[in-house]
PyMOL commands that place a pseudoatom at each C-alpha (Angstrom):
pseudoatom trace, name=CA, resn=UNK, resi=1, chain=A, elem=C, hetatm=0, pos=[9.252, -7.674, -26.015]
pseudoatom trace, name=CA, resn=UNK, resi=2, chain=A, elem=C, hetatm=0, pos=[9.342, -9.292, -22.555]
pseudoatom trace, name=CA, resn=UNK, resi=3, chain=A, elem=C, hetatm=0, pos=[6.877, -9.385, -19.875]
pseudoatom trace, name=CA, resn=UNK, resi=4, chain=A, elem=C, hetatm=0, pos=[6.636, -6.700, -17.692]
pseudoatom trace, name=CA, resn=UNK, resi=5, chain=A, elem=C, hetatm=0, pos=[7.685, -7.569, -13.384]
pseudoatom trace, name=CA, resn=UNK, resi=6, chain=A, elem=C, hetatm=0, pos=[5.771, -5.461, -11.317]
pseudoatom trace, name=CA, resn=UNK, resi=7, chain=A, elem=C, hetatm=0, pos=[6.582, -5.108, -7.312]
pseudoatom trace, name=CA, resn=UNK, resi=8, chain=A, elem=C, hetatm=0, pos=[4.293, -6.092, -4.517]
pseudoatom trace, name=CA, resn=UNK, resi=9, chain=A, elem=C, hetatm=0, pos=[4.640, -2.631, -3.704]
pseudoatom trace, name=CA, resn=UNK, resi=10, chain=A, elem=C, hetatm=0, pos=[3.545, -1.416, -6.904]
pseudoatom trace, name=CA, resn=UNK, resi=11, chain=A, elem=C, hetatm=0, pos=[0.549, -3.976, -7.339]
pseudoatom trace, name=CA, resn=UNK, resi=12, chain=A, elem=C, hetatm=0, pos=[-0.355, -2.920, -3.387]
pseudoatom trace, name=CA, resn=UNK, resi=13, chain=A, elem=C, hetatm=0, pos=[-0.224, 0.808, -4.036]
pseudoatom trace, name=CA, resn=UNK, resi=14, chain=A, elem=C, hetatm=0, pos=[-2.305, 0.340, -7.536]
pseudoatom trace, name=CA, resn=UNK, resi=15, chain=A, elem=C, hetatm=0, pos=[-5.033, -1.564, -5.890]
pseudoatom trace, name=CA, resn=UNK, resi=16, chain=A, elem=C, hetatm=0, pos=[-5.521, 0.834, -3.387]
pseudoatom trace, name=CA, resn=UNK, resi=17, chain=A, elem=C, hetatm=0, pos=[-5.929, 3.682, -5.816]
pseudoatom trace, name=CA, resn=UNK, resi=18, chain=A, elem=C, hetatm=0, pos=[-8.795, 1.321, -7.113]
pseudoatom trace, name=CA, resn=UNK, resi=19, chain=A, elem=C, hetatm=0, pos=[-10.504, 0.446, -3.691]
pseudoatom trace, name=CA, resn=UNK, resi=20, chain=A, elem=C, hetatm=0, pos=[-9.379, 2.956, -1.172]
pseudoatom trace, name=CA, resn=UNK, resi=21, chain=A, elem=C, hetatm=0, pos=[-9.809, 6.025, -3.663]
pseudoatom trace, name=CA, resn=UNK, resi=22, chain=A, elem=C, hetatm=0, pos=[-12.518, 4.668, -6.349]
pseudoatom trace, name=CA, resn=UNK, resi=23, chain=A, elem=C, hetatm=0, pos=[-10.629, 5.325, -9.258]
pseudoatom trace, name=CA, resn=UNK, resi=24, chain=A, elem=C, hetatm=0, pos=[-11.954, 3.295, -12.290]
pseudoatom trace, name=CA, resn=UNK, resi=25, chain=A, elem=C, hetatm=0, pos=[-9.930, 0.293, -13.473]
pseudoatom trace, name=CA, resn=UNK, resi=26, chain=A, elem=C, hetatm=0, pos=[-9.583, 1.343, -17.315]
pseudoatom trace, name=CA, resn=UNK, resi=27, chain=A, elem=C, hetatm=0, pos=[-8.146, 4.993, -16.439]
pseudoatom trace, name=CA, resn=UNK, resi=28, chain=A, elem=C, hetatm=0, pos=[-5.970, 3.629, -13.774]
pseudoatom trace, name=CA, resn=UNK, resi=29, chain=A, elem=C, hetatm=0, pos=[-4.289, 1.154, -16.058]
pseudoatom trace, name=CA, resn=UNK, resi=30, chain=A, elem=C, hetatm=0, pos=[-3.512, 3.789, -19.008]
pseudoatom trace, name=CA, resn=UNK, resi=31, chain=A, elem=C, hetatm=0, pos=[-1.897, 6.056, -16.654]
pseudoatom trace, name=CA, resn=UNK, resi=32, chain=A, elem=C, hetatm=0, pos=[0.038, 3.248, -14.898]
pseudoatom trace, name=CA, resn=UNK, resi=33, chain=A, elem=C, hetatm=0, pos=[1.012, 1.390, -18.093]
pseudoatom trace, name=CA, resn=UNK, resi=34, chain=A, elem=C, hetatm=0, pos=[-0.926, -1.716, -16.996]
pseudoatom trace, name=CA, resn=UNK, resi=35, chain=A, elem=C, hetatm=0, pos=[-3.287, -3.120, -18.769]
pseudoatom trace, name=CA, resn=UNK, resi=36, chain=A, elem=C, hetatm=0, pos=[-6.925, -3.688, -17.666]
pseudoatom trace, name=CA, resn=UNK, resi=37, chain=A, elem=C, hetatm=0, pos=[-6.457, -7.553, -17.108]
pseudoatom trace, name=CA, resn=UNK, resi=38, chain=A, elem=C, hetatm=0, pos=[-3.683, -7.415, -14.795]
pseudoatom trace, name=CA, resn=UNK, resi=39, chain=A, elem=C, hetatm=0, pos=[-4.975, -4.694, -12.656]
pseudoatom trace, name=CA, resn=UNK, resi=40, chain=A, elem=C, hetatm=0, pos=[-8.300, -6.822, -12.080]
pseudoatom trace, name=CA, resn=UNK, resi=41, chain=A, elem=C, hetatm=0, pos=[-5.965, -10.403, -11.194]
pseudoatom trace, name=CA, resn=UNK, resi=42, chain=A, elem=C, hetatm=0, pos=[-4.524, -7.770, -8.651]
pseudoatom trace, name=CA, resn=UNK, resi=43, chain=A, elem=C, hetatm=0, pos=[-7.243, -6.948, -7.597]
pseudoatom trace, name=CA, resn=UNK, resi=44, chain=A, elem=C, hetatm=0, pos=[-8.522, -10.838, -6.974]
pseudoatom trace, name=CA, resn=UNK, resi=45, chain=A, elem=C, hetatm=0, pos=[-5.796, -11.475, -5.427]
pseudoatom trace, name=CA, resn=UNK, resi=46, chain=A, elem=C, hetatm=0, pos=[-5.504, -12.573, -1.896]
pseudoatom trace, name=CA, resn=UNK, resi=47, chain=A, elem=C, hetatm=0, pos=[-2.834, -10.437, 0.266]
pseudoatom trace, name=CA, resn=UNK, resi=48, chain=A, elem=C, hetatm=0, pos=[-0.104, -12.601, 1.667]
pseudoatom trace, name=CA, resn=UNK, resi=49, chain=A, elem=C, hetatm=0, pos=[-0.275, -12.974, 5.489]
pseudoatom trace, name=CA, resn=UNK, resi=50, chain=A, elem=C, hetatm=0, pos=[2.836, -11.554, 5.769]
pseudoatom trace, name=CA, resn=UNK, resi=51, chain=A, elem=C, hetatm=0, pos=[1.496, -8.306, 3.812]
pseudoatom trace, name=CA, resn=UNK, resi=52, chain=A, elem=C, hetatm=0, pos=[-1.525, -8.579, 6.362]
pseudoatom trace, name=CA, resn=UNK, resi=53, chain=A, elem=C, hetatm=0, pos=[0.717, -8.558, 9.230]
pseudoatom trace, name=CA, resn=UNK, resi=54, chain=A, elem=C, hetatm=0, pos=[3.296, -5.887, 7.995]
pseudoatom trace, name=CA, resn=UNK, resi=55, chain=A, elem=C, hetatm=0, pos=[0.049, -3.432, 7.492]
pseudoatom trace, name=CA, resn=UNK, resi=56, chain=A, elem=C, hetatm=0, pos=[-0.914, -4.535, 11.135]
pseudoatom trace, name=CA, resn=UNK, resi=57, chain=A, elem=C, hetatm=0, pos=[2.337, -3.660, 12.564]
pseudoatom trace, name=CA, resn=UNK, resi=58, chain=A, elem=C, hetatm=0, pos=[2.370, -0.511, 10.689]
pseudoatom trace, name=CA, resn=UNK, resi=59, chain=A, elem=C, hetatm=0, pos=[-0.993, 0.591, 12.399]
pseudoatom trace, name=CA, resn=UNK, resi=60, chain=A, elem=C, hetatm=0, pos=[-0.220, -0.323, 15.386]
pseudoatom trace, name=CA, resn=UNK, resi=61, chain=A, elem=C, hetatm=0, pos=[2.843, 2.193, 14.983]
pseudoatom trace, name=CA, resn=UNK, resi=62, chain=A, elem=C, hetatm=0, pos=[1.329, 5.236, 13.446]
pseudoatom trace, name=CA, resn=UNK, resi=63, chain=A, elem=C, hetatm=0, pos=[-1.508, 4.722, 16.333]
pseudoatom trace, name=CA, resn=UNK, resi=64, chain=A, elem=C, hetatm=0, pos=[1.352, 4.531, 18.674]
pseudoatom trace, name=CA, resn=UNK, resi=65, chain=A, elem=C, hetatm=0, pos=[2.693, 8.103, 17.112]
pseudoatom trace, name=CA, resn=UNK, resi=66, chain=A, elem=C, hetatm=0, pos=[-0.496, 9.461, 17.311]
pseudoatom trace, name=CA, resn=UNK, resi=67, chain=A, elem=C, hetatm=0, pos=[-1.084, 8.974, 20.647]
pseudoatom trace, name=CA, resn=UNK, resi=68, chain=A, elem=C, hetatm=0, pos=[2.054, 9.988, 21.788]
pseudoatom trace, name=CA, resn=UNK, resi=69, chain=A, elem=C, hetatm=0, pos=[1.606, 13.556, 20.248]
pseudoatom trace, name=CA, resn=UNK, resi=70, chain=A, elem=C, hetatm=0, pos=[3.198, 12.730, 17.200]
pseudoatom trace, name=CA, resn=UNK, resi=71, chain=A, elem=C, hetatm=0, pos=[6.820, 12.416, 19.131]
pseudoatom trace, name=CA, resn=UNK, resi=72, chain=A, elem=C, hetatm=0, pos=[9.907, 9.882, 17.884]
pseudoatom trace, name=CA, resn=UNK, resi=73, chain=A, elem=C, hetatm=0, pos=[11.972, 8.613, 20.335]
pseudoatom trace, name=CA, resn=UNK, resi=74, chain=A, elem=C, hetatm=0, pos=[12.644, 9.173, 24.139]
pseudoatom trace, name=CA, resn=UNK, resi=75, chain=A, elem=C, hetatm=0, pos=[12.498, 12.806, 25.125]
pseudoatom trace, name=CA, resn=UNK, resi=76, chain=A, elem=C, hetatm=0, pos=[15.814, 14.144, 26.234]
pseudoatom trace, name=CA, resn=UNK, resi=77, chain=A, elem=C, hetatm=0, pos=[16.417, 14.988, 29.536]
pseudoatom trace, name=CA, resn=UNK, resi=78, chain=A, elem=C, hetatm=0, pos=[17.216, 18.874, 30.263]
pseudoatom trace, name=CA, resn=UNK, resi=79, chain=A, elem=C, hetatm=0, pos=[20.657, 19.584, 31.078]
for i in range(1, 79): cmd.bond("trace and resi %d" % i, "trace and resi %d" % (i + 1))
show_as sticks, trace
zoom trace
């Protein structure tokens, strides 16, 4: 049986179940199908700076939606 490949995505969106919502490491990795070891090498792991700067950019846009009463685009002019 061959090794299981994981995406950044997936490793991102499993560590933040562990920090951001506090669920424990050895429940999260049964229900994921992960096991304990590789969740906690996620977990040390360093983000990339181009993950750092992607989740910049994408706050600066939702705060930018926000403010802007949560409109997309350039309102149209009436006709």
């Amino acid at each position: 049986m061959g090794k299981a490949r994981f995406s950044d995505d997936f490793k991102r969106d499993a560590v933040a179940q562990v920090v951001d919502r506090g669920y424990p490491v050895a429940e999260l990795s049964k229900r994921l199908g992960v096991s304990t070891h590789s969740l906690y090498a996620w977990l040390k792991t360093p983000l990339s700076k181009r993950t750092v700067e992607d989740q910049r950019q994408t706050k600066l846009i939702k705060d930018a939606w926000e403010d802007s009463g949560k409109i997309y685009g350039y309102p149209r002019p009436d006709r």
